[in-house]
C-alpha positions in Angstrom: -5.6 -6.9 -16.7 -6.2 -7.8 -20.5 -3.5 -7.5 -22.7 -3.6 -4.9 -25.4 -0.2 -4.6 -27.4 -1.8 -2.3 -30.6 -1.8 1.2 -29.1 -5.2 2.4 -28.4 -7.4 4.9 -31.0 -9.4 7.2 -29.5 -12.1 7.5 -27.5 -14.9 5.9 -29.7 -19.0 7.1 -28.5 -20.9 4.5 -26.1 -23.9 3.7 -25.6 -24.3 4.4 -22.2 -25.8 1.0 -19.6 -29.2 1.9 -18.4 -29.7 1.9 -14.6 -31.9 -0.8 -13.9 -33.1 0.9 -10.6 -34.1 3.9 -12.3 -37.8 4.8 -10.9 -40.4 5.2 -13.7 -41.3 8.9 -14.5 -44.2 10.0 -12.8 -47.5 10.7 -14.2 -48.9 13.6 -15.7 -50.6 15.4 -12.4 -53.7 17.8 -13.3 -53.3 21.0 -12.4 -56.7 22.6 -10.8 -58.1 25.2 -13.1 -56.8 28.7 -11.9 -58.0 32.2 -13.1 -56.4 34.3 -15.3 -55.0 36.5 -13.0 -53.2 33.9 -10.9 -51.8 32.2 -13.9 -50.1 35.1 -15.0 -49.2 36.3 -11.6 -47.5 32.5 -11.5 -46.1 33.2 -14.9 -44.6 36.4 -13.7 -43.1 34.7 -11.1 -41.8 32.4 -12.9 -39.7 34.4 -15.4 -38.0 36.3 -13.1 -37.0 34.0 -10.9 -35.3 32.1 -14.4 -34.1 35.3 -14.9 -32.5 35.7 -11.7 -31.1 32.4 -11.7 -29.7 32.8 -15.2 -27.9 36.0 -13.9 -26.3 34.4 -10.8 -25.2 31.4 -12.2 -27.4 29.3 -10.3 -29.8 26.1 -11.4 -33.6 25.1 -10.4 -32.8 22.5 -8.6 -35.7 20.6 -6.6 -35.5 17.6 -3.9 -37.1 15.0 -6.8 -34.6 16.9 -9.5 -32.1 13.6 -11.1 -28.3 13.7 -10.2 -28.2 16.1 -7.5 -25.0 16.5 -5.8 -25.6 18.2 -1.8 -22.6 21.3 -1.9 -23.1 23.8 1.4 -26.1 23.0 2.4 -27.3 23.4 -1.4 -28.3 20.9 -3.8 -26.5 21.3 -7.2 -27.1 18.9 -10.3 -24.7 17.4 -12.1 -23.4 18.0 -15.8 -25.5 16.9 -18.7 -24.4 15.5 -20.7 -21.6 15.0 -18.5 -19.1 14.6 -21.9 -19.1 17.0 -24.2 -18.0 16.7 -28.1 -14.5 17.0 -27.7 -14.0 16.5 -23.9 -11.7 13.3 -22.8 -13.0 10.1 -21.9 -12.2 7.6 -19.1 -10.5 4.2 -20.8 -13.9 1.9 -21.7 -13.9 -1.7 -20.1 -12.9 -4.2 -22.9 -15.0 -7.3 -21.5 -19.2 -6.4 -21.0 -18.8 -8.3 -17.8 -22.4 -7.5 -17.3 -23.4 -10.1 -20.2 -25.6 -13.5 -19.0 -22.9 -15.5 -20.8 -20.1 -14.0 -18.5 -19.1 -15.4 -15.3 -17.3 -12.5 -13.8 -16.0 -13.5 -10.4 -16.0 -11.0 -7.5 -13.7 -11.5 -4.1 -14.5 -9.9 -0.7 -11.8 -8.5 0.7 -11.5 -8.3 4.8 -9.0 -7.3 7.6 -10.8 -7.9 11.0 -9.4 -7.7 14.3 -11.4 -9.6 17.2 -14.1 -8.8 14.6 -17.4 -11.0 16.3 -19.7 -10.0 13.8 -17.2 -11.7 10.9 -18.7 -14.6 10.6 -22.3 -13.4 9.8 -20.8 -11.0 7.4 -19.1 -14.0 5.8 -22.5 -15.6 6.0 -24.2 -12.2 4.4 -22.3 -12.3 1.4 -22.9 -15.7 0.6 -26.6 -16.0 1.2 -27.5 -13.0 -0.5 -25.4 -12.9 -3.5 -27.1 -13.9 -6.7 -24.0 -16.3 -8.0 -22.6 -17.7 -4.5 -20.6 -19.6 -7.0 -19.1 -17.1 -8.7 -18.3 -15.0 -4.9 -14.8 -15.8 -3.3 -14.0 -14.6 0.0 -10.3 -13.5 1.4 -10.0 -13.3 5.2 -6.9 -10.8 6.8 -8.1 -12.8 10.5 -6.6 -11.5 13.3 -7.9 -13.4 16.3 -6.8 -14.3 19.9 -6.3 -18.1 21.2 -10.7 -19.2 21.7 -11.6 -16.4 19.1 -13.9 -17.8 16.4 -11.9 -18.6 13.1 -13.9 -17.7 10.3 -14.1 -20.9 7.8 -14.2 -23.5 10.8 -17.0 -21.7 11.9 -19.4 -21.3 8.4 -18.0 -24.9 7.9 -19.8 -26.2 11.4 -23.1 -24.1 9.7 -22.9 -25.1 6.4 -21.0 -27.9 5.8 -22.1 -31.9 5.2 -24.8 -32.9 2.8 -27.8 -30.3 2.3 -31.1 -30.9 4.9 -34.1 -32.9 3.4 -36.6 -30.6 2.3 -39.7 -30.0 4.8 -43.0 -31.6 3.5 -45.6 -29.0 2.5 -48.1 -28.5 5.9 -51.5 -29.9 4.7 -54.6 -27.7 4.8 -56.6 -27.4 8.1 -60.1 -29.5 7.9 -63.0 -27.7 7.7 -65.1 -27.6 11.1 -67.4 -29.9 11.6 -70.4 -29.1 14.3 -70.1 -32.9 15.0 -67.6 -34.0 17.8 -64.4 -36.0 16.3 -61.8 -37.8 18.1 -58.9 -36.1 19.1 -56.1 -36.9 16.1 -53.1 -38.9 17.0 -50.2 -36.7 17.5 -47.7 -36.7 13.9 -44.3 -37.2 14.4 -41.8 -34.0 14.7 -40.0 -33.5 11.8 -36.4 -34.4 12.1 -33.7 -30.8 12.7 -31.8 -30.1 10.4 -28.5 -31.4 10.0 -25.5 -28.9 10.8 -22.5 -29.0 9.2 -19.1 -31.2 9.1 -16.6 -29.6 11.3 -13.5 -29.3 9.6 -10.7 -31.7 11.2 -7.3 -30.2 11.5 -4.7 -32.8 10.3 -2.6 -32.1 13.7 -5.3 -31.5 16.4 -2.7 -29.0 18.4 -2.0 -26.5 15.7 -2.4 -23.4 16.8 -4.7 -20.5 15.5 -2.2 -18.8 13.6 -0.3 -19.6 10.7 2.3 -22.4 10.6 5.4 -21.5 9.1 5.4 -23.2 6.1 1.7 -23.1 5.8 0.1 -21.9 2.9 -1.3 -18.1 2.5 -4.8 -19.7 2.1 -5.2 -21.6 5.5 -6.1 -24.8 3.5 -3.9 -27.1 4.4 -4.1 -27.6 7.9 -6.8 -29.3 7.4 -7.8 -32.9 6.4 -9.0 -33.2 2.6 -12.1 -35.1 3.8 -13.1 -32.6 5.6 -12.6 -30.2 3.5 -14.7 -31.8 0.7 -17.4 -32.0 3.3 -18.0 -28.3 3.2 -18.7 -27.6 0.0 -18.0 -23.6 0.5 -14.3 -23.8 1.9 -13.0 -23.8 -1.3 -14.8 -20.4 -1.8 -13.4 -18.7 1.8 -9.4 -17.8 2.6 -8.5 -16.7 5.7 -4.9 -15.5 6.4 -4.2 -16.4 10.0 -2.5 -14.4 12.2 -2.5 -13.6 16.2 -4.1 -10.5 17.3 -0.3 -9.1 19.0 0.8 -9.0 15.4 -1.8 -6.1 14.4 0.1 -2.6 13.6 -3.3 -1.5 12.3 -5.8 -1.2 9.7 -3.2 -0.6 6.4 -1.2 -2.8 7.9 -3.7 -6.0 7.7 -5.3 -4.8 4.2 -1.5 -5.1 2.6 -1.8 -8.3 3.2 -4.6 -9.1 1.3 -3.1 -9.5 -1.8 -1.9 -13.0 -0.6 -5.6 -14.5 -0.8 -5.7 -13.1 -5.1 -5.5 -16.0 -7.3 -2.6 -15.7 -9.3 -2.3 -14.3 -13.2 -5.2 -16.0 -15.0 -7.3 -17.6 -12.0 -7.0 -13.7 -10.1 -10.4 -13.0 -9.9 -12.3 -10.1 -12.3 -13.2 -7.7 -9.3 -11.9 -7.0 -5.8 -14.4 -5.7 -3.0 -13.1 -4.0 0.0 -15.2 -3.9 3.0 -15.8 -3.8 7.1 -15.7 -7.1 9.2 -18.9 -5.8 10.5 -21.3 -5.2 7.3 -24.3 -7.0 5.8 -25.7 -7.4 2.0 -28.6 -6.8 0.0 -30.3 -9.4 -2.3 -28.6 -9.7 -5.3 -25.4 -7.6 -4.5 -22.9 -9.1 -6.8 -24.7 -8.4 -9.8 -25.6 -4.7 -8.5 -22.3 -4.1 -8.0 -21.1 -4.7 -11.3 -24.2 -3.0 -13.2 -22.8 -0.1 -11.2 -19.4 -0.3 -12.1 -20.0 -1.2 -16.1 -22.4 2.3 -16.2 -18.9 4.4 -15.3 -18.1 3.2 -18.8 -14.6 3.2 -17.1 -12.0 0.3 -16.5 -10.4 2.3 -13.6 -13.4 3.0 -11.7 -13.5 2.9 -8.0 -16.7 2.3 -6.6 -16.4 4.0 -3.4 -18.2 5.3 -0.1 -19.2 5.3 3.7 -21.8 2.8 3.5 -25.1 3.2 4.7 -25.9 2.4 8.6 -27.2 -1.0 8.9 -30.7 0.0 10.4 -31.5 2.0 7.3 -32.0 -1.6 5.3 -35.2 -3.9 5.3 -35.0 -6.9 6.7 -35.9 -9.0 3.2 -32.3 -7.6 1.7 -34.5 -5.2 -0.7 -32.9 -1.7 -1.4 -33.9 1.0 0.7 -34.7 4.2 -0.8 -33.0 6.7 1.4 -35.4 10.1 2.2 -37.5 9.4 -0.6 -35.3 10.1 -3.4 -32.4 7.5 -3.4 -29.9 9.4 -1.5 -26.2 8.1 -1.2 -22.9 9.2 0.6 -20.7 11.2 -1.1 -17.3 11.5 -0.2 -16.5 15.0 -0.2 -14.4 16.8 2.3 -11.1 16.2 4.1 -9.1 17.7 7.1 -5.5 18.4 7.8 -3.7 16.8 10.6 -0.3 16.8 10.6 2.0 16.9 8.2 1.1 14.0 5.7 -1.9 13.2 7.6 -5.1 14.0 6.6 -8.7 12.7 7.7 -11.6 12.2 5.6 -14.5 14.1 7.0 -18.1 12.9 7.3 -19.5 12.0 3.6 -21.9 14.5 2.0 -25.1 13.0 -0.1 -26.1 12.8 -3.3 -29.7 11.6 -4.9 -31.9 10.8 -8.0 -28.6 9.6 -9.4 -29.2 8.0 -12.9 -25.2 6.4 -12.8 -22.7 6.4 -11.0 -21.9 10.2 -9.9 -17.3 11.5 -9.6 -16.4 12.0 -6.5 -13.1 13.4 -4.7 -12.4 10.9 -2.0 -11.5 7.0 -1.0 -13.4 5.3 1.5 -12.0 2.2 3.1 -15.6 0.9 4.0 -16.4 0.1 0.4 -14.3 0.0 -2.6 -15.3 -2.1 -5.6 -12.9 -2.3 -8.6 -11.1 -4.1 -10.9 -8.8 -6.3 -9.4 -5.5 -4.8 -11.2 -6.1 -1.8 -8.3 -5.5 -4.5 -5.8 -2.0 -5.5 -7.5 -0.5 -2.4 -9.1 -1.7 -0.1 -6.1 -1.8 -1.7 -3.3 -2.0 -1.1 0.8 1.3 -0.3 1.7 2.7 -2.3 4.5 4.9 0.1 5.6 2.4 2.6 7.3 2.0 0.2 10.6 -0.2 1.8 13.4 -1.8 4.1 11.1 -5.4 4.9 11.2 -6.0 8.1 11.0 -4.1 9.1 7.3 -5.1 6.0 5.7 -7.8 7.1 3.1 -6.3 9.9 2.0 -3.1 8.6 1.1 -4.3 5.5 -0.6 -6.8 7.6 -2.9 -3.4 10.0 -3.8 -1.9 7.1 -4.6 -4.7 5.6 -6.7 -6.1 8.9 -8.4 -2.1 9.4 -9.5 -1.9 5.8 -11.3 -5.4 7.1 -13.1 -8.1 5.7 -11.3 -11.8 7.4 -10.6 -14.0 7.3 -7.5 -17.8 7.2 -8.2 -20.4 7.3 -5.5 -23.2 4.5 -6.1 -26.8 5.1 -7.4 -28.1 2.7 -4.9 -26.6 1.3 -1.1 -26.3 -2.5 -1.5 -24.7 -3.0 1.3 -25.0 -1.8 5.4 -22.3 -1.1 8.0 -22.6 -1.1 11.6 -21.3 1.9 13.1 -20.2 2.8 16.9 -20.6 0.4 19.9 -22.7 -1.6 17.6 -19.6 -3.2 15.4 -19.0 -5.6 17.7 -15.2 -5.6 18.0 -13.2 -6.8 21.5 -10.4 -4.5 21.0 -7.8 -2.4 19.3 -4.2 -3.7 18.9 -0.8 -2.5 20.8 0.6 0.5 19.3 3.9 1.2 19.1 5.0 5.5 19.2 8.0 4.7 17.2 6.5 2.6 14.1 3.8 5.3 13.9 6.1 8.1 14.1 8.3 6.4 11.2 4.8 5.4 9.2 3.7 9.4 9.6 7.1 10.5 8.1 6.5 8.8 5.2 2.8 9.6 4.4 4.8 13.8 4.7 7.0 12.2 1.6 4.5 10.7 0.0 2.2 13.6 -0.1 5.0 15.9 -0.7 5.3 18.0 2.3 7.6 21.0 1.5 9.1 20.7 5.0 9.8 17.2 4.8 11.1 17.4 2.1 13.6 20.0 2.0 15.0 18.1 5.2 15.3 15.1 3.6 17.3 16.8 1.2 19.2 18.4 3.3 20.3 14.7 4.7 20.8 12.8 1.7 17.6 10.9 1.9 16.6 8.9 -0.9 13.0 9.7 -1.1 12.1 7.8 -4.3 13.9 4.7 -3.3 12.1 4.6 0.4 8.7 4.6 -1.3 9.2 2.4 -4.1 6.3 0.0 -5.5 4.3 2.5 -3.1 4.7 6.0 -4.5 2.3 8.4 -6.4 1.6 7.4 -10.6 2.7 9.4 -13.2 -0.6 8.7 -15.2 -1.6 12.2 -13.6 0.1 15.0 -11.2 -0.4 15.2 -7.4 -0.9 19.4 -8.0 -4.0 18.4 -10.4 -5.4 16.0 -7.3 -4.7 19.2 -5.2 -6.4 21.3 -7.3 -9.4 18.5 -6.9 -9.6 18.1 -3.1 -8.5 21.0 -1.6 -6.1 19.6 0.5 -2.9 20.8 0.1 -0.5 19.0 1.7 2.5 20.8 0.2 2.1 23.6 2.0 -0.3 22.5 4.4 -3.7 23.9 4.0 -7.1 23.4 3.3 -9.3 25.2 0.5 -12.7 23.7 0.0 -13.8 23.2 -3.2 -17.2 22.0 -4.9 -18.8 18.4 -4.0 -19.8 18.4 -7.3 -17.5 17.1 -9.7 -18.0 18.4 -13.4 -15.2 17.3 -15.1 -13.1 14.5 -15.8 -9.6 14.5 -15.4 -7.4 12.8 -18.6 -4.0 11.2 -18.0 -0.9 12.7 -18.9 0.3 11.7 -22.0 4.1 10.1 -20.9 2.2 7.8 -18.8 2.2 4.1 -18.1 -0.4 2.6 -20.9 -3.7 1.6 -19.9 -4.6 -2.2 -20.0 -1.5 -2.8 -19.0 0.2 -3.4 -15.4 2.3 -0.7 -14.6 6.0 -0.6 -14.0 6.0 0.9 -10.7 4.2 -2.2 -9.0 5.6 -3.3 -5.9 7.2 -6.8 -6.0 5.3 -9.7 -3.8 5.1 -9.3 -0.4 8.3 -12.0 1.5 6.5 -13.8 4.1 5.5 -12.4 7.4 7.8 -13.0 10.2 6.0 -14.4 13.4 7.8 -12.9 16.5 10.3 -15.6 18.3 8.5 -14.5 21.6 5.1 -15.6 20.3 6.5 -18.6 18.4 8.2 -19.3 22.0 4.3 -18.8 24.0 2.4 -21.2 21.2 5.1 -23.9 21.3 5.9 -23.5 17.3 9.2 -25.2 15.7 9.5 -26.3 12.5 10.5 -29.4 11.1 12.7 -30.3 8.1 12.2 -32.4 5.4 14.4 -36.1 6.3 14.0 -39.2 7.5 11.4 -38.9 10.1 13.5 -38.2 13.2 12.1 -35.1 15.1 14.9 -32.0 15.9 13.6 -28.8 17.5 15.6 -26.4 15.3 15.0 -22.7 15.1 13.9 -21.3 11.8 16.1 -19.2 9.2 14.2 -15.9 9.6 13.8 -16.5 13.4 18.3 -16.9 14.0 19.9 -15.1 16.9 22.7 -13.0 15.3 26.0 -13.9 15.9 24.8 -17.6 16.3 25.9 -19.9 13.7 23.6 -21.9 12.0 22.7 -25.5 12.8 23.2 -28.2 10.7 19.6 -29.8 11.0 18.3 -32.8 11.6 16.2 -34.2 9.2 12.6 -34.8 10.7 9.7 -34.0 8.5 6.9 -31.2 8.4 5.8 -29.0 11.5 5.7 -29.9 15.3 4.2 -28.1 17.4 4.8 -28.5 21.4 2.2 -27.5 23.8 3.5 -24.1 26.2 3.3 -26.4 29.5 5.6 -28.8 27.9 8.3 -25.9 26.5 7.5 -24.4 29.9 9.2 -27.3 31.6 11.6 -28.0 29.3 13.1 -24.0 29.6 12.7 -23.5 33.1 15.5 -20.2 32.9 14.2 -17.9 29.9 15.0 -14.8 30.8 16.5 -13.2 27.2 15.7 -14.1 23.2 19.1 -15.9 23.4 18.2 -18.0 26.7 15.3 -19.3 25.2 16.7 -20.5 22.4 19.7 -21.7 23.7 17.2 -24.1 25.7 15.0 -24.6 22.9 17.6 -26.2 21.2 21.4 -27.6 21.5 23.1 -23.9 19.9 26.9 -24.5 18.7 29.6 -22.1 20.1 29.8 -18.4 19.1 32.6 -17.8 16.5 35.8 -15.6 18.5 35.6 -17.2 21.4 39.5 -17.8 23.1 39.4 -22.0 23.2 38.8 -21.6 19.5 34.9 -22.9 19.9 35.4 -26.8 21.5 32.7 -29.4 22.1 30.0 -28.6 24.0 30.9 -31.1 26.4 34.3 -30.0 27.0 33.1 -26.8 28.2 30.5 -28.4 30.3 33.2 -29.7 31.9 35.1 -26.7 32.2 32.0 -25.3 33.6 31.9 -27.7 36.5 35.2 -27.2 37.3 34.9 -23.7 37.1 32.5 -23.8 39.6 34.0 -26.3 42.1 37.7 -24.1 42.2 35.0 -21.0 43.2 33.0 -22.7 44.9 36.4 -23.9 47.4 37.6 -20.4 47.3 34.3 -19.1 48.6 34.4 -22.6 51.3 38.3 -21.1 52.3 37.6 -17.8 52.8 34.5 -18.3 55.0 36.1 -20.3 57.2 39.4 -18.2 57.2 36.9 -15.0 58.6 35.2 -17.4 60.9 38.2 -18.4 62.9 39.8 -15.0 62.9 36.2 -13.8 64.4 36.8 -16.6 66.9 40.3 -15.5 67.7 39.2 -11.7 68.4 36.2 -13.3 71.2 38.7 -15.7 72.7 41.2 -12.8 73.3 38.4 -10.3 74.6 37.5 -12.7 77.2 40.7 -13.5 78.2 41.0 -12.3 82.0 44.1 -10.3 82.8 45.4 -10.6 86.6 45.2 -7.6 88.7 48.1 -5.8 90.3 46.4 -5.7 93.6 44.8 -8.5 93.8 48.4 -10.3 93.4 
């Protein structure tokens, strides 16, 4: 965020940013002439039902009415002016990002898992944004081995030199009653060329990330190729396999890794589905939107609209006839600490940007410094259900807004028509352990009092991922409804008429706040799925290859290895690690076949060569192998002995 060391006065007037998809008034309609009778009759009507409405607290409030809010079934309009004289203000934006001379940049933020309509979101966002160069995109990719990776694939599309442009079609002659001949037939024009593939720089590296590879997924690939698609530079996709997902929090913490870092971090961050699709224009829209909050921590939020309400061309669709938008409204209670958002509400005729009560995962546009100072926490694996809620307590503490949009610039698919080939493995205990801690962080009384009871350090277990102090959690309560203190659920109003100012021993605006979580260390790939993809690393030396196992990846109680130095990655198909570890039955098999391990400290020959206890080994097993050989044949011939005497005949008495 900008730097502003001179404390802030306060809040100065602003001219409010026109909506440029306001709709014209209408024209002045002419009334038919009535009689006299009528017209009073209507006039008498008229003032009591004012009257009536002025009594019960109530507003006229018509479908074509501006900034109307749907509460119960009801519509109610919105505050105005929304600010009075001496109300508080939201913090003002200190850059007019929406200037021609700025060049704002906006990134695209997605987690997909399996996702098959990825790439043609990817494609969406780049063919219908207004300043493609100005767009990043940053790819959580969770795919299976044949899966299509995201940037390879746009590459193969839109890579290698632009096509020729198509010669005009000349006009169709005239007819003619005389006969002509028959024309000869023109060439066909040439296809167009598709794009450079990218070329990895080790054909068998796998689909995931390499060890030492960088966050972006760049360098696996040649720089040739890379300069041959002109928009790879523009897409970042975080590789990882699909047995790795715990979920959708999970994947979203990591997208902080695809952020440029402290001055090239882009302006805004963009939050959406693997499965959505843009209108024309977008990137501009959205931050038109976001400069008429008049607020640097607003939240542009919402359940998108269903794909199959937008036109084909990429225009805006105007919703029932008077621009009507998700709100996000209501909530349920779970369990403890888990809460559900409930299906958004509506709201229509909205001149700006309208407060609203809830996060949405679907969509969220902001400033980027929401991404850093508050961001996914990767500590709630397999959660799905408790996600929203918990992220927007966690945001609406550190003092940011949520605004539903005036207009839906973008489409989701919804259902059986996302496109998706599959959830991911869950694991009872890590959700169990991820639902304890949403109870602490949204304070459960319960919880709480046993963690007390045990000596549990509840601050310390959710550092760089607890609630702000730029506002309470009972204020947020009082907001939503949901109490998950005590665990219940009081609805309150969809229509939000009031701002809510920060507290005044608060972490200063424009300013990163203390509490931030540190970077994230990198993410440790499994030794079983290193072991199935054939990954080792290399290290840096003189060229000579040595299959050692990496630091974060050491059996404890093994002592390290002194390496050999080789150079970068190798990678070793599973058919040849197959057959070079017939016998893996356990984590320390494998890689005591992967690789030449040294002896285990405290073992009674003091830890000798490895070849000394080869030997020993062999001998070990001729002495029991002999001992087995004696015995045998010591049980044969006493069975021998015990038939030869039993068939041994006896003379008779009488017969002598």
């Amino acid at each position: 965020p900008p730097q502003n060391p001179n404390p802030r006065p306060g809040p100065k007037p602003r001219a409010p940013t026109p909506n440029p998809h306001a709709p014209p008034p209408p024209p002045p309609r002419d009334t038919p002439a009535r009689s006299g009778a009528m017209r009073r009759a209507a006039a008498l009507i008229a003032v009591a039902v004012a009257a009536w409405a002025q009594g019960n607290g109530a507003e006229e409030v018509t479908w074509k009415t501006p900034n109307i809010v749907l509460n119960n079934g009801k519509w109610l309009k919105i505050r105005e002016p929304f600010f009075g004289d001496a109300d508080a203000r939201p913090f003002p934006p200190l850059v007019d990002y929406t200037a021609k001379e700025d060049t704002a940049t906006v990134i695209v933020l997605i987690a997909a898992l399996r996702e098959e309509r990825l790439v043609d979101t990817v494609e969406s966002i780049l063919a219908r944004a207004q300043h493609p160069e100005r767009v990043r995109i940053g790819v959580v990719q969770q795919n299976a081995e044949g899966d299509a990776d995201a940037l390879e694939t746009v590459c193969k599309s839109r890579g290698g030199p632009n096509p020729e442009p198509k010669p005009n079609p000349k006009p169709k002659p005239k007819p003619s009653p005389k006969p002509k001949p028959m024309p000869k037939p023109k060439p066909q024009p040439r296809p167009e060329p598709k794009g450079t593939p990218l070329a990895l720089r080790d054909p068998s590296t796998p689909h995931v990330r390499l060890p030492d590879e960088d966050d972006w997924g760049h360098g696996r690939y040649t720089p040739e190729s890379l300069a041959s698609c002109p928009v790879s530079g523009q897409i970042r996709v975080y590789r990882m396999d699909a047995s790795e997902a715990k979920g959708p929090v999970f994947a979203r913490a990591q997208q902080i890794r695809l952020l440029g870092e402290d001055s090239a971090q882009e302006d805004f961050c963009m939050q959406i589905d693997a499965h959505t699709i843009f209108t024309k224009d977008w990137d501009t829209h959205m931050i038109q939107e976001w400069m008429m909050t008049d607020n640097e921590y607003a939240v542009l939020t919402t359940y998108p609209t269903n794909f199959k309400e937008l036109p084909e061309d990429g225009s805006l669709p105007n919703i029932n006839g008077h621009w009507e938008m998700p709100h996000m409204c209501k909530a349920m209670l779970m369990t403890p600490g888990v809460v559900r958002n409930a299906q958004a509400g509506a709201a229509a005729n909205l001149d700006a940007p309208a407060l609203c009560k809830l996060w949405a995962a679907g969509l969220s546009f902001s400033r980027c410094h929401a991404e850093t100072d508050v961001p996914a926490d990767p500590h709630l694996k397999q959660i799905f259900t408790g996600e929203e809620f918990s992220r927007a307590a966690r945001l609406w503490t550190h003092g940011y807004d949520f605004y539903s949009m005036t207009r839906p610039v973008i489409g989701t698919y919804y259902g059986n028509e996302k496109g998706g080939k599959g959830g991911w493995h869950t694991k009872v205990e890590e959700r169990r352990l991820a639902e304890k801690r949403l109870a602490r962080l949204l304070r459960h009384k319960a919880t709480l009092q046993e963690d007390l009871q045990a000596g549990v350090d509840v601050r310390g277990l959710l550092a760089g991922y607890d609630l702000g102090n730029r506002r309470r959690f009972e204020d947020y309560v009082d907001l939503t409804g949901v109490d998950t203190i005590n665990h219940a659920y009081d609805h309150t109003p969809c229509r939000v008429n009031r701002w809510t100012p920060w507290e005044e021993e608060a972490d200063k605006p424009y300013m990163p706040v203390e509490s931030a979580p540190a970077a994230l260390a990198p993410l440790e790939m499994s030794e079983e799925l290193m072991v199935k993809l054939g990954i080792f690393r290399k290290e840096e030396g003189n060229g000579e290859e040595s299959r050692t196992i990496p630091e974060n990846m050491v059996v404890p109680g093994v002592e390290k290895q002194t390496p050999v130095p080789i150079i970068d990655v190798v990678r070793a198909t599973p058919k040849a690690t197959q057959k070079a570890m017939p016998n893996l039955r356990s984590g320390a098999a494998r890689l005591q076949a992967a690789v030449p391990v040294p002896p285990r400290g405290g073992v009674a020959d003091g830890g000798g060569s490895s070849s000394n206890k080869l030997a020993l080994g062999v001998l070990a097993l001729i002495v029991l192998s002999m001992v087995i050989l004696t015995r045998t044949l010591t049980a044969t011939l006493a069975l021998a002995q015990t038939q030869t005497q039993t068939l041994t005949l006896t003379p008779s008495p009488t017969l002598t």
